[in-house]
C-alpha angles and dihedrals in degrees: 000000000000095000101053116092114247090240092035094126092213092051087055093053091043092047080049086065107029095100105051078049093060086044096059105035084047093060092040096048102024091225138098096211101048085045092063093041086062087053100041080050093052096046088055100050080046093065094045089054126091095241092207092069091062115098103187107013092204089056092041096054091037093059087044089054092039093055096036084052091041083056101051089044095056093042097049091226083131101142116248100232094226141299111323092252090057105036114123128213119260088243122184096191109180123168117249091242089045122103100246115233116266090256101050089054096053088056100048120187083349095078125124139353094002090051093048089050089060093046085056089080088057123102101232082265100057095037091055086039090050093041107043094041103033103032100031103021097242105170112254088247082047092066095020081072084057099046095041086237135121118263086249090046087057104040090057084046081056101043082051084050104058090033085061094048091050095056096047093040083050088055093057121078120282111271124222121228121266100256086048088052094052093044093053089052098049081054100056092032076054098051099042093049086062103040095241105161099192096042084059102046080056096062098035126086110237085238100045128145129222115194126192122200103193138169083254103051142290117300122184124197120189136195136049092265102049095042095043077054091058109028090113092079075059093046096051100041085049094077088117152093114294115244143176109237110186098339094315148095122280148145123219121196134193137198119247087258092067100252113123111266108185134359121197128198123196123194108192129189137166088003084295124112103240103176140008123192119185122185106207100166124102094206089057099037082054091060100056130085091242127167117269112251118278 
């Protein structure tokens, strides 16, 4: 919000709430620029607003976002993030000694890309109904003024909702808890480190996938073999601080010069590793919104 002076009283309430926004028109609309479209959108029907007419500024400003995301749902102007070979991943990275935003908390191990997928099976009603009530506790009358639908209406749109997210969440391979996936990483981070073949093979899915995001393209490996073979490129770029991205494991690293060096990304399920992602690319590390180095 360029334009708001610093002291302006109404800028301050509105940056007090920016955040939860961002949170909520992410998880409806699965990108972060149209996410911050829908708040820039809502600053600016705020200032055209007489404030004194606003009860509860945060309800006011969640219904705003709701129906601007709702809108942009229903019309499919939803932006494509960029052509398919340079697309990056949506990616919450927060250090694991870090306090976790309000909103991640409230997801749990859901956050991010796996829960977006899920949302995906959702109409534009169901997935705002199923946002604003299950994930940030918006009362049911709250979103049926949105939607243009009784509070009864809304809550049954809701209970649809979260019906439809368990089966398909039922559907996906069993997680593992948080404290299991770390350890099964330690373990492989462990192994690799060492170059012990056979640990390795133990932690790893048959059917794993090993993605490489370099300064000279994007390279996959699949399979336990062949990934157990080159774990090392993920050993050596794990010399970092442990972090949670998108609810799951991961080690960022930075250069001594501050800049992010590597970010690694675990998916673990079953107890097994099935699936390790590792950016290596600068260009790509300097367009993220990563944590700054500890």
């Amino acid at each position: 919000m360029s334009d708001a002076h610093p002291t302006d009283p109404i800028a301050d309430a509105f940056e007090s709430h920016r955040e939860r926004l961002r949170g909520v028109a992410y998880r409806v609309l699965g990108s972060h620029a149209d996410a911050e479209d829908a708040v820039q959108e809502a600053w600016l029907r705020l200032s055209r607003q007489d404030t004194g007419t606003i009860d509860n500024l945060g309800g006011w400003l969640t219904t705003v976002v709701g129906r601007i995301s709702l809108d942009v749902l229903r019309s499919g102007r939803t932006r494509p993030e960029v052509t398919l070979d340079d697309r990056l991943p949506e990616y919450t990275v927060t250090l694991d000694d870090a306090p976790a935003p309000d909103d991640l908390v409230a997801l749990g191990d859901s956050v991010g890309l796996a829960l977006l997928t899920v949302l995906d099976s959702l109409r534009p009603d169901e997935r705002l109904a199923f946002v604003l009530h299950d994930v940030f506790a918006v009362p049911h009358g709250e979103i049926g003024t949105i939607l243009g639908k009784s509070a009864d209406a809304t809550k049954m749109l809701t209970s649809r909702a979260r019906k439809k997210v368990r089966n398909v969440q039922a559907a996906q391979p069993q997680a593992s808890t948080g404290r299991q996936r770390r350890e099964v990483v330690q373990a492989f981070l462990a192994a690799a480190g060492k170059g012990q073949f056979e640990q390795l093979l133990e932690v790893l899915h048959p059917d794993v996938k090993f993605t490489v995001d370099a300064p000279d393209g994007q390279f996959v490996v699949l399979g336990a073999t062949e990934v157990a073979g080159r774990a090392r490129i993920a050993g050596s770029a794990a010399r970092g601080h442990l972090a949670t991205v998108n609810g799951r494991p991961g080690i960022i690293s930075w250069t001594r010069e501050g800049t992010p060096f590597s970010l690694l990304v675990f998916t673990v399920a079953d107890g097994l590793i099935t699936e390790v992602t590792a950016v290596v690319d600068p260009a790509r590390l300097a367009l993220m919104d990563l944590p700054e180095p500890v």
